[in-house]
C-alpha positions in Angstrom: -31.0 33.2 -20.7 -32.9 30.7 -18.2 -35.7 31.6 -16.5 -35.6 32.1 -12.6 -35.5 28.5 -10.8 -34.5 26.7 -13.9 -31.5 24.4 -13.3 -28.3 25.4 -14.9 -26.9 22.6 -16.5 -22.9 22.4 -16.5 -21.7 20.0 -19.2 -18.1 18.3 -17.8 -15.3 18.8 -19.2 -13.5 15.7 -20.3 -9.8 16.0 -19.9 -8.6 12.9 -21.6 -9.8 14.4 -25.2 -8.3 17.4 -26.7 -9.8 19.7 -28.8 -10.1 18.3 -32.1 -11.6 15.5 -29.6 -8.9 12.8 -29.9 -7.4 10.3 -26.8 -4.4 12.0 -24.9 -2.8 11.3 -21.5 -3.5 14.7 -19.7 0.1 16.7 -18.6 0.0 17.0 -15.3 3.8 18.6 -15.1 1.9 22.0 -14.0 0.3 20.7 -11.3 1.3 21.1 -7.7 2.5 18.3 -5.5 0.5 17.3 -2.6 -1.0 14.4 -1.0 -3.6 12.7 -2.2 -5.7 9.8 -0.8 -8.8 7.6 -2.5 -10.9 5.4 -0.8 -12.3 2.7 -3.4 -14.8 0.1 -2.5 -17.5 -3.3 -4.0 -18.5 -6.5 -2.8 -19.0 -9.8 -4.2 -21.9 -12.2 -3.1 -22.0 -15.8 -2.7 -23.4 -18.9 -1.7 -23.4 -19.5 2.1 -21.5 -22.2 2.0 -19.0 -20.3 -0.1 -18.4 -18.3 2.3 -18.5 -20.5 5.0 -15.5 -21.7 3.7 -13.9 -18.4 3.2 -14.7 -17.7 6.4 -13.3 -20.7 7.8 -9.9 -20.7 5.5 -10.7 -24.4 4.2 -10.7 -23.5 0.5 -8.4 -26.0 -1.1 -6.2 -23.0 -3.0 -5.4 -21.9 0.1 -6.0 -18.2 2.3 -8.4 -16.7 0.0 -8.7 -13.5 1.8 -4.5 -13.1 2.2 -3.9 -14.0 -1.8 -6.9 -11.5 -2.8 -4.9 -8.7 -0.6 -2.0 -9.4 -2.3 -3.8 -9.7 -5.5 -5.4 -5.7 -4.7 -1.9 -4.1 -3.8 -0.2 -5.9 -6.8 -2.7 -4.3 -9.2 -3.2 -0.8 -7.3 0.8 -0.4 -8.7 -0.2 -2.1 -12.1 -2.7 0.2 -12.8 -1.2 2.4 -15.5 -0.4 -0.6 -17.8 -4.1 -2.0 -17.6 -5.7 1.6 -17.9 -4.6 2.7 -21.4 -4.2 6.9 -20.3 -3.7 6.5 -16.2 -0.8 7.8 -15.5 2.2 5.5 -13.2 1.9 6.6 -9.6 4.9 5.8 -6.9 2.2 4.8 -4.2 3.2 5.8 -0.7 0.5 3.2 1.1 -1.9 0.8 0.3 -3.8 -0.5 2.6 -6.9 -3.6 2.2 -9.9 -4.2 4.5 -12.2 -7.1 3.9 -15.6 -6.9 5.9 -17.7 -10.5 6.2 -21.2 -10.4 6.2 -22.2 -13.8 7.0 -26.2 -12.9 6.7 -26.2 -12.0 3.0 -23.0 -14.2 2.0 -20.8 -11.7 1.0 -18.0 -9.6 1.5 -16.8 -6.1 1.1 -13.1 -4.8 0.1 -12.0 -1.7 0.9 -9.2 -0.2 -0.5 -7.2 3.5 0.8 -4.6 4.5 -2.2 -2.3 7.3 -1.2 0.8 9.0 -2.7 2.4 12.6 -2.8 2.6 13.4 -6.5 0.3 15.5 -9.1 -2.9 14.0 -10.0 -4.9 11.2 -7.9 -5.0 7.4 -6.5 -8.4 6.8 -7.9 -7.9 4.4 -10.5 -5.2 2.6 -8.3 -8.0 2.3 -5.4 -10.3 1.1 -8.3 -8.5 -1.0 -9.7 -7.0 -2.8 -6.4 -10.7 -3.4 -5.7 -11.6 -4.9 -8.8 -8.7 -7.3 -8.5 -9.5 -8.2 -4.9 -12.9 -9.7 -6.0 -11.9 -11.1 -9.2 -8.9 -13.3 -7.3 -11.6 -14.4 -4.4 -13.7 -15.7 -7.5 -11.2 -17.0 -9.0 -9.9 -19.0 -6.1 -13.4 -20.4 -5.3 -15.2 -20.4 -9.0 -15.0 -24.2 -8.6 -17.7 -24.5 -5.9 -19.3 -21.7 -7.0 -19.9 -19.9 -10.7 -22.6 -17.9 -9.6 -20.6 -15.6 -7.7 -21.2 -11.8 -7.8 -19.7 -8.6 -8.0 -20.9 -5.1 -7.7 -21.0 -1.9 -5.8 -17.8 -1.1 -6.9 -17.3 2.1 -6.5 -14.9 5.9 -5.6 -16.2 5.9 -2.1 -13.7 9.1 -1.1 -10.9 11.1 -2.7 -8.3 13.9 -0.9 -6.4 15.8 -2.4 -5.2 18.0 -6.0 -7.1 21.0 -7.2 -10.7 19.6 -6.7 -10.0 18.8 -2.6 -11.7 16.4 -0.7 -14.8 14.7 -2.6 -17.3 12.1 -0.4 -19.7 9.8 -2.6 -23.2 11.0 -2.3 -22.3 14.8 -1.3 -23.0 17.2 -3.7 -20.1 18.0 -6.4 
């Protein structure tokens, strides 16, 4: 028993093990179909006159912004095959933001997953993201090596059993 004003601490319960605690890809053929949406998002920093030329569209591979966008969609339906126990989602929308900030050289990709189906768009969102910023370093690596990525993150998810989760609100 804890004693008044102690915290009570819940250990998670991971879904992709089983109970003699080996890998399985969870069956989701109970759950109830419903929308579901997840907002993923990270940044990559650069030199400034990186991303001048971002900015600009002078990079010599071409429209780095417009091949990373392709790039992000391509992998948010690719996701299953990179993610050994994600299960393939028919996406209904994906949709790709990239926000310049000129002061601290860098720029932030937002990706919105959504589908109607039984479990959720988070590792699509993810995994769109994580794409996005590995093409726009891949396109410019040649002026610039030193290119960073972080912040990648599950900013929101809608949705499935759990409802609507928002990254630094409680649960």
């Amino acid at each position: 028993m804890t004693q008044p004003g102690t915290p009570l601490i819940v250990t998670p319960i991971l879904t992709h093990f089983d109970a003699d605690g080996q890998a399985h890809m969870v069956d989701v053929g109970d759950k109830r179909e419903t929308r579901r949406v997840a907002v993923a998002q990270g940044r990559i920093t650069m030199q400034p006159a990186t991303f001048a030329m971002i900015q600009s569209g002078t990079a010599k591979k071409g429209d780095v912004l417009g091949i990373a966008r392709i790039a992000a969609i391509q992998a948010s339906k690719r996701a299953s095959e990179l993610i050994p126990l994600c299960h393939p989602i028919p996406l209904t929308r994906v949709a790709v933001e990239f926000i310049l900030d000129e002061p601290a050289s860098s720029i932030a990709c937002s990706v919105t997953a959504e589908t109607v189906g039984r479990t959720g768009v988070e590792m699509e969102a993810l995994t769109a993201v994580s794409v996005a910023l590995l093409t726009i370093y891949d396109m410019c690596k040649a002026v610039d090596r030193g290119m960073r990525m972080d912040c990648i993150q599950l900013v929101e998810k809608l949705g499935g059993k759990s409802g609507h989760w928002v990254a630094g609100n409680a649960g």
